[in-house]
Structure formats: structure tokens, C-alpha cells
N, C-alpha and C positions, 0 to 999 in steps of 0.2 A: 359600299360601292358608290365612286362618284363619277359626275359626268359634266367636264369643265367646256365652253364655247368657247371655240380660238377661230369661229370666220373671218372676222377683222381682223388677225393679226397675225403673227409667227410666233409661233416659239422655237427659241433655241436648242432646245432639248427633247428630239418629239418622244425620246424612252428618257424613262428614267425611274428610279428608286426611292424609297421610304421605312423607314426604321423607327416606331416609337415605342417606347415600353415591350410591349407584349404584341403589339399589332404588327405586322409585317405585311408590304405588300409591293405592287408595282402599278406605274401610270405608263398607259400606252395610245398611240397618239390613232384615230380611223378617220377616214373621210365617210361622210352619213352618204349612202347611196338612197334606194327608193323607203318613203317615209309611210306609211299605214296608220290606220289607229290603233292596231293593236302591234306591231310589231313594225323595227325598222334595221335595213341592210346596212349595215358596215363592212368596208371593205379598209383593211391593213395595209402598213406602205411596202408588204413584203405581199399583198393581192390575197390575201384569204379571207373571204367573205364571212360573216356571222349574224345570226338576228339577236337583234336587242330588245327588248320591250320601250316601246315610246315614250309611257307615262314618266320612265327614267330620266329621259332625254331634257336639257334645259329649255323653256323658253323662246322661242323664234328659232329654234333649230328648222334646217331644209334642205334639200337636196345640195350636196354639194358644201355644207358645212365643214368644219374638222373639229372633233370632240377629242377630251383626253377620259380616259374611261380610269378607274384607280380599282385595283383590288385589294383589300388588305384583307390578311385573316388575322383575326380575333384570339390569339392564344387563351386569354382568361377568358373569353366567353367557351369557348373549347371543355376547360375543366370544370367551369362551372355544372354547365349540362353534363358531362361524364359525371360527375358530384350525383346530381340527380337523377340520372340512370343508375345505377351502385346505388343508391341510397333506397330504390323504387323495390332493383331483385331482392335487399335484403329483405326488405318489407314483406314479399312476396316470400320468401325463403320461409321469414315467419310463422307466417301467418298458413302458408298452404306447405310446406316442404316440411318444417322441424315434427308435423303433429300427423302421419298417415291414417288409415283406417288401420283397424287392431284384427286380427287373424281371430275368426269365431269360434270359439267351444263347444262343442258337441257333449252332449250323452244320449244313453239310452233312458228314455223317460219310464215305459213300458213294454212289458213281453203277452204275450197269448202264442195258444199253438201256431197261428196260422198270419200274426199282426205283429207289427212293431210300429214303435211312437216315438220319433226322434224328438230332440228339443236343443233350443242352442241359447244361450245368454243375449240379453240384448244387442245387436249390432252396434259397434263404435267405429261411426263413419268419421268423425271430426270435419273436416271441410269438402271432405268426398261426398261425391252422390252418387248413389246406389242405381246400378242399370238391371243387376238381374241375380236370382239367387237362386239354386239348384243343387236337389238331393240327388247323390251314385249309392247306387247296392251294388256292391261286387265288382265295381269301377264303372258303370253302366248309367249315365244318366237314366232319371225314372220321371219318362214326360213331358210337362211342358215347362219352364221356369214357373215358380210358387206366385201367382197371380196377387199378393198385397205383401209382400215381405215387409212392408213396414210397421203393418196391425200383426203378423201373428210370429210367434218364435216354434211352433211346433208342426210335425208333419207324422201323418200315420200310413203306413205301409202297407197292405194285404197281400192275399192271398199269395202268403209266404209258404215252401213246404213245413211240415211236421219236423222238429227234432233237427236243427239244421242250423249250421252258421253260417253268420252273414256280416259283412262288413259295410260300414257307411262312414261317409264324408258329405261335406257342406261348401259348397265352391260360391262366392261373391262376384260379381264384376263392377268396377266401381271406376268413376273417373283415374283416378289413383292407380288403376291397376286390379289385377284377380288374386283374390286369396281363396286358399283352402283350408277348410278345418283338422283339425286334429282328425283319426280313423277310429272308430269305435269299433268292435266286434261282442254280437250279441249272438247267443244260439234261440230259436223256437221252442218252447216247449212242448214235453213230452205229452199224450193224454190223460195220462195221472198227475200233470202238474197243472193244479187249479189254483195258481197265486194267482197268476195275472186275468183273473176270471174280474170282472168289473162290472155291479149290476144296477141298474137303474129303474124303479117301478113306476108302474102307471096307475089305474084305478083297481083295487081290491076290492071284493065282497063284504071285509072285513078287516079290522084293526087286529086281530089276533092272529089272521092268516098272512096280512103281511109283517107282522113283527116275528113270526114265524120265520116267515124268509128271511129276514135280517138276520137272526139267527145261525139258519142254515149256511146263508154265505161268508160267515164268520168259522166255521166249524171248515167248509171248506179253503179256509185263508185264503180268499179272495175278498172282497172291496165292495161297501156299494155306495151310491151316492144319490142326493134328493135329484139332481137334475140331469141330461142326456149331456154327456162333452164328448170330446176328441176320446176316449179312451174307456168309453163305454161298450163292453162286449155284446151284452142283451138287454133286452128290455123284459120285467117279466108283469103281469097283469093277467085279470079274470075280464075284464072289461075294456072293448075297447072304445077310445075319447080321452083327450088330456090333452095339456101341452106335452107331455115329456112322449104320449103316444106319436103326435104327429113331430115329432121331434124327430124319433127313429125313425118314423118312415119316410121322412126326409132324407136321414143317413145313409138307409139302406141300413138301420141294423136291426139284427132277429127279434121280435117278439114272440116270448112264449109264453106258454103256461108256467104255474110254478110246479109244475109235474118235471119238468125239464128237470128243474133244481133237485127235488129231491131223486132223481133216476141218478144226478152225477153223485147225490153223498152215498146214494144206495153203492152203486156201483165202483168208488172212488174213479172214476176218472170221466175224462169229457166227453157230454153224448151230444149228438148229431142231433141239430136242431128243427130240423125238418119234419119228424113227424110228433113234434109237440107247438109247432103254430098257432097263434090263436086264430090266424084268420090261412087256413089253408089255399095255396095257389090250386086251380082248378086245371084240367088238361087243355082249355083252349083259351089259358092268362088271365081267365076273371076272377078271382078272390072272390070267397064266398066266407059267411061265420059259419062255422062248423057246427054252429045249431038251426042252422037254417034250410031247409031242406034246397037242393039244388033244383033250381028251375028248367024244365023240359020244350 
């Protein structure tokens, strides 16, 4: 855009035309009305007023001058920049569009009567970020969304009924969009099914008393393992102290006696953990050791 001074003189032609290459445009003729520093009135010889920006303006312009103003457009600057726009979405197509997040895998990790332990593959977000990730039983969200989806891949379920199916899904939300996982379906075990029994010890009397128990929970094909995780049923010990003690009782999960253990291979099936406690609940919530006589 140009802006040529004609106060001194006339021109013949106050419109007129321009054709060069790729440029196209037109010169038209204003008289400069009231002049500002930041902006200045022109008025057309057909009376249509416009503001101009000053800094544009030539030189000694002032009230009452006549300017020819040119506009050309630019055709090659036009596709240049279209060039670089299109060149910018492919990039973006790239880099965010050709690689989504991948739809999660579900199983069922573990069963017990009354428990289920889901597990899913690591998330593959690729340039997604993760807003929020949530287990359904039976289509039914359960809670609040899983508070670190990023540290853990596993969630464990309770108090599920006895002998019972259940079905689960894994739902994502993610910049990208919401995916769901694959539907599992797992039943509860029965009370005579002690696979998914899972046992975790704490301090023993004795070395022979607990490789006794390792024993027994092998007879009952159930699991045990040195330390308390996600998929620990019981804890069993003579003695309480430990890490793996205050473990549990952080869980919330049962400690018992190993009386417990042998009452379920005596019996073959699962017994009620409550009246082999090592540290039994009192009737007004204060835990007391069962060797310890109750204070009056």
C-alpha cells in the first residue's frame, strides 16, 4: 500500500489501474480531511469518509492535501503463506492425528470369594494426555476416578457377593477422546474354592511352624508370598510387629492365626475370619491381644 502527495499539482487521472506480474491492484485519489497522530480522515471524490493510519501518510501532508492511496494484492505472497499453512496442518496431522491413544486391555488378574483384581497393560497414550481413568462392574461406575493412573495398572474390587458374575470395563478420557476397554467377565468363588486364597506372613514362633503353613497353603492351591500387595487375602502370624504386619493393617486386611489355615484344609472350604483374629475387635472398637486380659 502506497500513498503518493498531489497538493501542488493535478493529476489527470484521479482513478486509475495496475497490473504487474502476480500483483494486482488500484490507485485512488482522497482529499486528507482532519489529521491526528494516530489516525487521519479521508474523504473520496464520491464523499465517503475513511481513517487512514498517519504514519502511512507522506511527508508534509495537512489538512486539505489530496493523496493517491494504491492497493495491490500480492498473489504470490497469497500462496506462499497458503504453502505454509498446509505445510504447518500436515505437520500437525503428523505428529498428533496419524498416532491416537490405543484402546486398553483388560483382564482379570485375580478371584477370592468376595474380591476381584483387575489389571490392564500399560497405557499407550502417544501425544494424548490422560485426564481421567475409571473401573464399571456391571456397567456402574465404582467411585471416584483411580487417583494416579499413571504409577499403577491394577485395581481390586470387594466385597463382591459369593459365587457370582460380574462383568468389567476400563473407560480412559484423554485429550484425543474416551476409550473403553475390552469387557471381562469373571464369576466369585465358591467356599470350597481356595485357589485365589493368597497368604502373606508376619512374625512366627518358629521356623517349622511357618514352613508348616507354606505347606498347608500349597495343599490348599492357594499362593503365598514374602510381602503384603494388591492381592493379598490374609495375613497369618503368632506375633504381632513387622513390616508386612503393619502393612495389613494399613489394608484393612485380616490377620489371623494359622488356626485359621488349618480349620479351612480341615474343613476343605473357606472359614470366617473373625473368630480366629489375632488381635480381636472389643464391643466398644478398642482392640485388645487376646492374651491380654481386658481392662475394667
Amino acid at each position: 500500500m502506497t500513498a503518493a502527495n498531489h497538493n501542488n499539482n493535478h493529476s489527470g487521472n484521479a482513478h486509475g489501474s495496475t497490473s504487474s506480474g502476480s500483483k494486482q491492484g488500484s490507485s485512488i485519489c482522497f482529499t486528507v480531511g482532519k489529521v491526528d497522530a494516530g489516525m487521519t480522515t479521508l474523504l473520496t471524490e464520491d464523499h465517503h469518509l475513511i481513517e487512514f493510519p498517519s504514519l502511512l501518510l507522506p511527508k508534509g501532508v495537512s489538512a486539505g492535501s489530496v493523496v493517491n492511496i494504491s492497493v495491490n494484492r500480492n498473489l504470490e505472497e497469497e500462496q506462499n503463506r497458503r504453502d505454509e499453512f498446509w505445510a504447518l496442518q500436515d505437520e500437525i496431522l503428523d505428529q498428533f492425528g496419524k498416532n491416537p491413544p490405543k484402546t486398553p486391555t483388560l483382564r482379570v488378574k485375580s478371584l477370592t470369594q468376595s474380591t476381584c483384581t483387575l489389571e490392564w497393560d500399560s497405557l499407550v497414550l502417544n501425544q494424548a494426555s490422560l485426564r481421567s481413568l475409571d473401573v464399571y462392574k456391571n456397567g456402574v461406575k465404582q467411585g471416584h476416578s483411580i487417583a494416579s493412573p499413571y504409577h499403577t495398572n491394577q485395581y481390586k474390587l470387594s466385597g463382591l457377593e459369593i459365587d457370582h458374575m460380574f462383568s468389567f470395563y476400563i473407560e480412559i478420557k484423554t485429550s484425543a477422546g474416551t476409550l473403553r476397554s475390552n469387557e471381562v467377565k469373571a464369576r466369585t468363588h465358591t467356599l470350597d474354592n481356595l485357589t485365589g486364597t493368597n497368604i502373606c506372613f508376619g512374625v512366627f514362633e518358629s521356623d517349622a511352624a511357618l514352613e508348616e503353613c507354606k505347606r498347608l497353603v500349597v495343599e490348599i492351591g492357594g499362593t503365598w508370598t514374602e510381602e503384603v500387595g494388591i492381592e493379598t487375602t490374609h495375613l497369618l502370624c503368632h506375633v504381632q510387629g513387622g513390616y508386612n504386619y503393619e502393612a495389613a493393617l494399613q489394608q484393612s486386611i485380616p490377620i489371623v492365626k494359622p488356626e485359621w489355615l488349618k480349620a479351612c484344609v480341615e474343613h476343605k472350604k473357606l472359614q470366617a475370619a473373625l473368630p480366629y483374629y489375632l488381635v480381636q475387635p472389643s464391643s466398644n472398637g478398642i482392640s485388645s491381644h487376646p492374651d491380654t486380659p481386658a481392662q475394667e
